[in-house]
MARROBA-682960 format. One line per field, with one value per residue: residue number from 1; residue in one letter; x, y, z of N, C-alpha, C in turn. Coordinates in steps of 0.05 Angstrom, whole numbers, plus 32768, in hexadecimal, padded with zeros to 4 digits. Last residue first. Layout:
nr = c(NUM|...)
rest = c(A|...)
n_px = c(X|...)
n_py = c(Y|...)
n_pz = c(Z|...)
ca_px = c(X|...)
ca_py = c(Y|...)
ca_pz = c(Z|...)
c_px = c(X|...)
c_py = c(Y|...)
c_pz = c(Z|...)
//
This chain:
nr = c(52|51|50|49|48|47|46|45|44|43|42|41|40|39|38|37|36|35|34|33|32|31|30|29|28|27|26|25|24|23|22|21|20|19|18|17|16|15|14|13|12|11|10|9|8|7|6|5|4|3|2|1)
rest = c(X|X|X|X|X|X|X|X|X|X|X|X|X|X|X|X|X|X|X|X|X|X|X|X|X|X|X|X|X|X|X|X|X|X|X|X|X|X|X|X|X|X|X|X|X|X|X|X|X|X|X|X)
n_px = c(761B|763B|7667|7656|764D|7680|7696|767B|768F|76C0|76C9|7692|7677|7644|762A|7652|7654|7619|761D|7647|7628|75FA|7615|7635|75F8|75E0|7606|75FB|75CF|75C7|75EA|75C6|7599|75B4|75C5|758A|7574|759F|758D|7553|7560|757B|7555|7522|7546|757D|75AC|75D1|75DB|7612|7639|763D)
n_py = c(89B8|89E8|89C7|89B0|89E8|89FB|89D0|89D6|89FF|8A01|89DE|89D0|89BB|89B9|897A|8963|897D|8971|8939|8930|8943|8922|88F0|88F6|8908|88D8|88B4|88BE|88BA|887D|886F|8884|8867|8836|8847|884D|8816|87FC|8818|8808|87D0|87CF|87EF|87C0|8793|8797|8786|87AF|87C2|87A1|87B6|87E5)
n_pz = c(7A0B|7A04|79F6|79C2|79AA|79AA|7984|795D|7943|7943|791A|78EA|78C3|78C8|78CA|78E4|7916|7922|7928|7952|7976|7977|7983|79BA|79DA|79CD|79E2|7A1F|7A2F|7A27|7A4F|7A78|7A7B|7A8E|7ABF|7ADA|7ACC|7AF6|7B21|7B23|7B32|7B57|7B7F|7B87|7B97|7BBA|7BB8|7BAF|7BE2|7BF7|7BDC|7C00)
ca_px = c(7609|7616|7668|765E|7631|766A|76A3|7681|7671|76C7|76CD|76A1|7698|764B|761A|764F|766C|762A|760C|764C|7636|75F3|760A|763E|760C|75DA|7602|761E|75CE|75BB|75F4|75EA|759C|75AC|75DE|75A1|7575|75A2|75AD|755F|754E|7588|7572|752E|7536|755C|759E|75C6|75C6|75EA|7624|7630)
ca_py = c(899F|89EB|89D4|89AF|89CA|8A05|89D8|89BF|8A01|8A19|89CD|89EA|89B6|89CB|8996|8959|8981|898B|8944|8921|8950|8943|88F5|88F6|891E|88EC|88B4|88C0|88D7|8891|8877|889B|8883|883D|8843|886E|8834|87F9|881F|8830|87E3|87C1|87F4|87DD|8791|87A1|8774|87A4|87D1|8793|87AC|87EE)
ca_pz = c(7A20|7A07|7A0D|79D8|79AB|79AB|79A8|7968|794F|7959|7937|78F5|78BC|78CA|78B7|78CB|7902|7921|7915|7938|796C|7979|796C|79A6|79CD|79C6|79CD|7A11|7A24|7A13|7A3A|7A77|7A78|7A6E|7AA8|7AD4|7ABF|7ADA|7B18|7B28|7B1E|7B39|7B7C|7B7A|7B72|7BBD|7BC1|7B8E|7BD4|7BF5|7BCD|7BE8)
c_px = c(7612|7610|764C|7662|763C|7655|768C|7689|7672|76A1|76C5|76A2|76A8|7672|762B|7642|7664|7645|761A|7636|764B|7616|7600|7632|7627|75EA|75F4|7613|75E8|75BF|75E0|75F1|75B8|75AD|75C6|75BA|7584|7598|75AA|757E|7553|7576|7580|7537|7536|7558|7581|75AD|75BE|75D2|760C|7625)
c_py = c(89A1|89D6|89E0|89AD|89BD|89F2|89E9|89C5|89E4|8A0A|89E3|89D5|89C7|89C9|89B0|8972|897C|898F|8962|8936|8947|8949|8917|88FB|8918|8901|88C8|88C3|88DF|88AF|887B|888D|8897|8859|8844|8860|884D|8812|8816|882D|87FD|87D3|87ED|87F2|87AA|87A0|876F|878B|87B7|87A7|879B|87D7)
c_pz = c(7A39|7A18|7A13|79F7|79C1|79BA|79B6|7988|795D|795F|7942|7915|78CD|78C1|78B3|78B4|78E5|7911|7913|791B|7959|796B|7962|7991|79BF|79C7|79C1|79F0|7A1A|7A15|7A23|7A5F|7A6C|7A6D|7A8C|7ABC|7AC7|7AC4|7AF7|7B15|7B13|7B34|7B57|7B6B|7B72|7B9B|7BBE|7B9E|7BBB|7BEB|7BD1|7BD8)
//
């Protein structure tokens, strides 16, 4: 597995999929940071949730 990181590529692809995964960690913390904050409701929270 790690003569893959060998190919420019490869680094290329992997580094953007990790940016990728944690811009979409942050987006559904913040989606649902925003949800509780507008709504004070956990049942719509679990909701929003479980939607993503």
């Amino acid at each position: 597995m790690l003569r893959a990181f060998g190919s420019r590529n490869f680094r290329l692809y992997y580094i953007g999929q990790a940016i990728s995964l944690i811009g979409t960690s942050m987006t559904q913390v913040a989606t649902s940071w925003l949800v509780y904050c507008l709504t004070d409701s956990a049942w719509l929270l679990g909701l929003v949730g479980f939607a993503s």
